[in-house]
Structures are given as structure tokens and as C-alpha cells.
N, C-alpha and C positions, 0 to 999 in steps of 0.2 A: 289264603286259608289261615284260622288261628288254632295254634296248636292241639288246643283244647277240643275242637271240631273235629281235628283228626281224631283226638281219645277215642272222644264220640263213635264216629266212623267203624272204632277198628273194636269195641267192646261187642262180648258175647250176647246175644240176642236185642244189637240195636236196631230202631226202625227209627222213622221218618220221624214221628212222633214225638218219639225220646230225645230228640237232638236239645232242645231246650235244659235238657237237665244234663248236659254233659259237663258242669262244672262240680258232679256230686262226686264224693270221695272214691279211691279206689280199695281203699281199706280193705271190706268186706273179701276181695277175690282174694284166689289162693295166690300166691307169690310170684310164679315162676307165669299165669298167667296173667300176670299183671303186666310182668317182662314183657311179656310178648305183644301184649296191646300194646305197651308203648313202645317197642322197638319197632312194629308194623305204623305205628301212629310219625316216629319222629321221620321212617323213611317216605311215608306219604307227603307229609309234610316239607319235604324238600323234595320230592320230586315236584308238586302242585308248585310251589313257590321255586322252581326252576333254578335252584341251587347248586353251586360249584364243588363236587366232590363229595359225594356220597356219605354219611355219616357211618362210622364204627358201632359194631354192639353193644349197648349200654354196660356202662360197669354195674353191675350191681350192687347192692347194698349188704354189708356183711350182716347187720341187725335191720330186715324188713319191716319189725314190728316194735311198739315198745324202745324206740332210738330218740327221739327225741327229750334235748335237754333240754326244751325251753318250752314253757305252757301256761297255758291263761286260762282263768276263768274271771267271764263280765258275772256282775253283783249285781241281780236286781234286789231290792227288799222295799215290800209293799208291805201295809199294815198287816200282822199275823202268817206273812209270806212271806220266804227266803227262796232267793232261785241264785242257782248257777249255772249257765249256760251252758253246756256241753259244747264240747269242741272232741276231735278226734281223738277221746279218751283212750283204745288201740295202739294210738302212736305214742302212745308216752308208757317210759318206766311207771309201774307199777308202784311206787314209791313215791310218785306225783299223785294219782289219783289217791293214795292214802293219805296224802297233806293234806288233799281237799276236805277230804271226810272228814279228818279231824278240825278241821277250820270250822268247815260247817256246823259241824256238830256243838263246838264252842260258841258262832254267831248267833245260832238257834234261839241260844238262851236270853233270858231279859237282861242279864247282865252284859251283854255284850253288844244291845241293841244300838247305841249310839252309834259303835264302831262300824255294825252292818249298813244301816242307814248312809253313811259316809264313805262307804268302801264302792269305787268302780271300777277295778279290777281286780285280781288276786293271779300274785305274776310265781312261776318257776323257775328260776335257771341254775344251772351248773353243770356237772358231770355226772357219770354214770356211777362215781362214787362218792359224793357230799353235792346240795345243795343249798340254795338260799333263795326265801321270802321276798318279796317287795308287793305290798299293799299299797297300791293306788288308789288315793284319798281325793275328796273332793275339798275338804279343808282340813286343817292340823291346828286345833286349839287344843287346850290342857288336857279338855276328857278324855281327847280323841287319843289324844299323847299318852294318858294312862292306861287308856286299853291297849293300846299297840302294845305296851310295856309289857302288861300282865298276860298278854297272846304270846307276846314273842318267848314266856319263861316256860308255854305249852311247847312250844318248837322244839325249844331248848334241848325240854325232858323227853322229846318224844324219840323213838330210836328210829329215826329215820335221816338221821345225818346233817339236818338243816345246824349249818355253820354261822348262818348271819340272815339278817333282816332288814329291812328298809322299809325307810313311808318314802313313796314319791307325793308329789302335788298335783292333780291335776284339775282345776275349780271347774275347768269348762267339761268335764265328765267324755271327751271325747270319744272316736272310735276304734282311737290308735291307744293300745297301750299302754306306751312309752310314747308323752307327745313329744315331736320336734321341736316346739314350738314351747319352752317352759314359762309358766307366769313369772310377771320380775316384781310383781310388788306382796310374795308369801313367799314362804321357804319351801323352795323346789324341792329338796332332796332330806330326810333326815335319818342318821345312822341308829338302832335299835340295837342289834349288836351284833356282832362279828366284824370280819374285815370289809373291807369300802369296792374292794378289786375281787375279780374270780381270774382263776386262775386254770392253763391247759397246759398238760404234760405230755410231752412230745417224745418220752422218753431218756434222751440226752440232754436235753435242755426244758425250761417252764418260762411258758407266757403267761404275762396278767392283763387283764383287760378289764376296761370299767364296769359294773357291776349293770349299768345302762346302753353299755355300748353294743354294736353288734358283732353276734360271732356264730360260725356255721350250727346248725343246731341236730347235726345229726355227725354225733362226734365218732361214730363206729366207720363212717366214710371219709374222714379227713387223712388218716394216713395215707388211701389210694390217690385222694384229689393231690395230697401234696408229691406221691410217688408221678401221677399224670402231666401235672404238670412242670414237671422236674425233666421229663422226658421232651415233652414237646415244645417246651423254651429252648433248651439245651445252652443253657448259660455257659460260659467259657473260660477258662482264667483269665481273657485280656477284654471282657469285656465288661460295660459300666449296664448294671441292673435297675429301669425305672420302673417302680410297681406301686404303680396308680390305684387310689381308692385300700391303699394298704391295711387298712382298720389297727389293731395294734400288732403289724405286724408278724402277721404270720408266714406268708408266701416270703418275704424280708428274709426273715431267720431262716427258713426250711432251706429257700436257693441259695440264698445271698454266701456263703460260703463258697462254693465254684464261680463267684464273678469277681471282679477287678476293686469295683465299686456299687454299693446301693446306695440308692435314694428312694424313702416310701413317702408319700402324698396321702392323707387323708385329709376330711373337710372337718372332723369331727376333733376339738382340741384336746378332751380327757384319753381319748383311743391311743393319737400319738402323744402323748404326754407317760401314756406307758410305753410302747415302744423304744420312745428316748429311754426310758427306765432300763427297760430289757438290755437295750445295749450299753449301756455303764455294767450293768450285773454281768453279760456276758462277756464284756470287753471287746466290743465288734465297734470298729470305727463307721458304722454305718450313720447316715444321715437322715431325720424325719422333719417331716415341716408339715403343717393344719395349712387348709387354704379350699377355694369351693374349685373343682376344677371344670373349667368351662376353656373358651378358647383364649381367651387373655391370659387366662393364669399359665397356659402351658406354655404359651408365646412369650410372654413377659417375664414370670417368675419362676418357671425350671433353668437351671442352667443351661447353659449351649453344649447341645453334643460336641465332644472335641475331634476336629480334622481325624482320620485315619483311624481312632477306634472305635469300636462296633458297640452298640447299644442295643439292648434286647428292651422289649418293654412289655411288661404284665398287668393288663387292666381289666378290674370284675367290679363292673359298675352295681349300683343294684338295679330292682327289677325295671325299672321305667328306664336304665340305658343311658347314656350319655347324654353331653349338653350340647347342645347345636355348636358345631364347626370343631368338635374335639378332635376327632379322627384325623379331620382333615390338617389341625396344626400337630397333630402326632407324627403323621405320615410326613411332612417337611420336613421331621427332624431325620427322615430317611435309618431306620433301627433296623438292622438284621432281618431282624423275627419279629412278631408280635404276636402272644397268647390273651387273646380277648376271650374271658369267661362271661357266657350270658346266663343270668340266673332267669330270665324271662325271654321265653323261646318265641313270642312273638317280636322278640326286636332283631330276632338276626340276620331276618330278609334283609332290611332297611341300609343296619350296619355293613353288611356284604357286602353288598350296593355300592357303597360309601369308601370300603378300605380298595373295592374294584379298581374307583373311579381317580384312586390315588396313587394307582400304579402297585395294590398288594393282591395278592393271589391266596386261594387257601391252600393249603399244604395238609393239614388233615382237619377232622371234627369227632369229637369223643365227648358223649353223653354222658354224664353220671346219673346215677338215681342217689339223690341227695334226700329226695322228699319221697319217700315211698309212702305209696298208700293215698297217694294225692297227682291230679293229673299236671305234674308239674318234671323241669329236667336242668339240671346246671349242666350247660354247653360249652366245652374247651372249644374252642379255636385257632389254630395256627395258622400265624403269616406271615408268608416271604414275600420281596422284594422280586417284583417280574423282570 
């Protein structure tokens, strides 16, 4: 069964019918039943798929609504037509859909017509108190260059806290965003103004992270995720902390103070290039290194657990899950624990399966609702050694 099937299943007046539209948003319900569909959905779901140790009750979301710090809108512009594509306008501050407005209202005009014609997406991210632009362009020549200019001095003046701007490149007009995949013969990236990094405040300490990079997008749930899984690793003074798919470092900094030793893994070079950053500013002799983690690189280029002391290991792959044989060169390094965070609750059967077969057991499972309003759930998982 896919999780999503279960939504399906467990929503207020579904039938047989309706199952096809079980990937539409959860938005519209009132909150607390939303909870509940999807606390009756995640336990159907591991019972169907005959899973080891019953899931916990969703944490829930401190901001169910209007929490998201990150939003897009795709650009159509047809002759005498400007379209922006709606997306789950509800889930975003208030202060996102007012950029839009004002964008739009800007592009509308014949003065701005080059720049709409060339724009494919129109991106938001930051915090819940300052954000920043980035206009996904299909090319960047002079004109295009001078209307970003003359937008970004609308940003500027507007009181809605935009700090900085960007043009990304994207000529293949994709459907991604943010493509993975950058062109190498135009200029990928270019700064309009403000700073190049965004930055999270964690209260004691501040992380920066690439302005492209990724980072949770529902930032009124991150002190819980980081309080959950602070609990369910239970990091040690004597032991060495690996925390795979590390982005720039956040799970790093939040545990890595209770362990012996870190090491963060991302595949992505600008992500830890801040992390190293972080830890010069913080003075944490912690360790990052870029690399794709598949089964070789864990085999090959992690260092060797050392005899006699205990390694815990932290890995939140993203949605598609790991790479063939990771688990299984994880599991030979024999680690305490391990906290496998799934952002995509259709890969947990699989990997269960998987950490079973290598001699790890689960020890608990804690839902968050990370994405309220959407039938989706980041899944902690803990695991010991049978």
C-alpha cells in the first residue's frame, strides 16, 4: 500500500471513486482533522505493509498554516497573458503571496515584458522574518540583466523584508525549479543584491546555507525535529557521530556537541562548503567532506569505525531514499543506533526490510508533520543492533 492510498482511505466522506484524487491537498480541512486522517492513515499503513513496531502520534505542527518558507511560482506569459500558476497559496506566509502581487503587477506592464517572457519560475525562500527573490530565467542577456535590476530596486523599497535577489539560469525551462543539472556554457547563477547565503537561527548559534541549497521548509517544526531526534540517537560523550546527507549542517551542530567526534557527508559542494564555514565561526573541530553517497563511497571513503568505540549514525536521505547497497555497507560498519529519517513514507517498507536483513531491529518510529496541509510525513526511525 502507498501511503497516499491510505490518506485516501481514511479522509471524510471517501468512496471507491475518489481514490484517484487522493494525491489532492489537505489544506482545505480543519487541522486537528487532518491529524487524525493522517495518524489513522500512517497506522493503516504499517499495519497493511506488516511493519515492525507500531508508529507514535504524529508531532504536530506548531504553524499548520501559512509555515512555509519556501514558494514558487511557474511563469506562463502568452501574448497579452500573464499566468502564475497557483500552488498551495494557504501554506505560505502571507508576505509570499504579497511578493507575488507586487511582481505581477510589475510584469503586467509593457515595460517589463522582456523580463516576463523569460522568467520560468519566480522562487521564495528564507525565514519567517526576511526573505529573498530568485528569478529563474530562460537566458540572461543585457536587457534581461536590466530589468532584474530595475525589479530588484521594487523588492528593495517594498516593506516586505526581501534582503537579496538572484537570477538563476535555466535555458531548458524545466520542471524542477532549482535544476540539478546547471548549463555549463551561460552563467548559472547571478547576484542582483543582497547576500549570496541565507541564513537559520537556532537561537545559540546561526547557520548559513546556500541560497540554492536545500533546507527544511517549514521552519516552525525544526526545533521539535531537532529536539526528536536528539532523543532518539542519544548521542554519547564517547561516541563518533556520522550524519549522512548532512546539507549544511544542521543535525551536525544541533547533536554534534554530546558526541566524541562528527563527520557530515553531503553530495552537494556549496551546502558543505558552508558547514566548513560554520565550524571555523563556531570553533567546533568538526569534519565535512561533498561526495555522492552510494555503496563505494561509504566502503571506500568514510573512515573505519575505530575498534571499541560506538558510532551512532544519522541519515535523511531525500525523497527517492538511498542508493542501492547503502544500508547494507552502513550496517557492516556495526553503529550502536541508527536514526534513518524518511521524507518519503513510501520507502520505509523496503528500507526496513533491508536494516532487518542486516541484523537491525526498530526501536521506535515518530512521524512528524513537517508538510501540513499536504498528504505527506517525515518519518524518524530508530535502530539497534539485535
Amino acid at each position: 500500500m502507498f501511503f497516499e492510498q491510505a490518506i485516501a482511505h481514511n479522509l471524510p466522506n471517501y468512496t471507491k471513486e475518489s481514490d484517484s484524487a487522493y494525491g489532492e491537498t489537505l489544506a482545505p480541512l480543519d487541522y486537528k482533522d487532518e491529524l487524525k486522517v493522517k495518524n489513522e492513515a500512517i497506522r493503516e499503513f504499517w499495519e497493511v505493509n506488516r511493519l515492525a513496531r507500531g508508529p507514535q502520534p504524529i508531532v504536530a505542527s506548531p504553524m499548520p498554516r501559512n509555515y512555509r518558507t519556501t514558494s514558487k511560482r511557474q511563469v506562463e506569459m502568452k501574448p497579452g497573458d500573464l499566468r502564475f500558476n497557483e500552488y498551495d497559496s494557504i501554506l505560505e506566509p502571507e508576505e509570499h503571496n504579497a511578493i507575488y502581487r507586487l511582481l505581477f503587477d510589475k510584469l503586467i506592464t509593457p515595460a517589463y515584458k522582456p523580463l516576463a517572457y523569460a522568467l520560468n519560475w519566480l522562487i521564495i525562500r528564507g525565514t519567517y522574518k526576511y526573505r529573498i527573490v530568485i528569478f529563474n530565467v530562460k537566458k540572461l542577456d543585457a536587457s534581461i540583466v536590466r530589468k532584474l535590476k530595475q525589479i530588484s530596486e521594487v523588492l528593495q523599497q517594498s516593506p516586505y523584508h526581501v534582503t537579496a535577489a538572484h537570477a538563476y539560469v535555466d535555458p531548458t525551462g524545466s520542471n524542477y525549479y532549482l535544476e540539478a543539472k546547471r548549463p555549463t556554457d551561460t552563467l548559472n547563477f547571478k547576484q542582483l543584491y543582497g547576500p549570496r547565503e541565507l541564513s537559520l537561527d537556532l537561537g545559540h548559534f546561526r547557520l548559513k546555507y546556500p541560497v540554492t541549497g536545500f533546507s527544511q521548509i517549514n521552519e516552525s517544526q525544526i526545533h521539535n525535529l531537532i529536539k526528536s531526534a536528539s532523543r532518539l540517537l542519544g548521542l554519547e560523550k564517547g561516541d563518533h557521530f556520522l550524519d549522512l546527507y548532512c546539507g549544511y549542517g544542521l543535525f551536525s551542530f544541533a547533536l554534534g556537541e554530546a558526541a566524541k567526534s562528527v563527520l557530515g557527508v553531503e553530495w552537494e559542494g556549496p551546502s558543505i562548503d558552508c558547514a566548513k564555514a560554520s565550524a571555523r565561526f563556531l570553533k567546533k573541530n568538526y569534519k565535512f567532506i561533498a561526495g555522492k553517497i552510494d555503496e563505494t563511497f561509504v566502503q571506500m571513503r568514510l573512515p573505519r569505525p575505530i575498534p571499541g568505540e560506538p558510532e551512532r549514525i544519522l541519515l535523511d536521505p531525500p525523497r527517492k531514499g538511498t542508493e542501492p547497497g547503502v544500508i547494507r555497507a552502513l550496517a557492516m560498519r556495526k553503529p550502536v543506533r541508527v536514526l534513518h529519517i524518511f521524507c518519503g513514507t513510501d520507502e520505509i517498507p523496503a528500507a526496513l526490510a533491508e536494516w532487518e536483513r542486516y541484523g537491525y531491529r526498530v526501536k521506535e518510529v515518530l512521524p512528524m508533520d513537517l508538510f501540513p496541509g499536504t498528504p505527506h510525513l517525515e518519518t524518524l526511525v530508530a535502530l539497534e543492533k539485535k
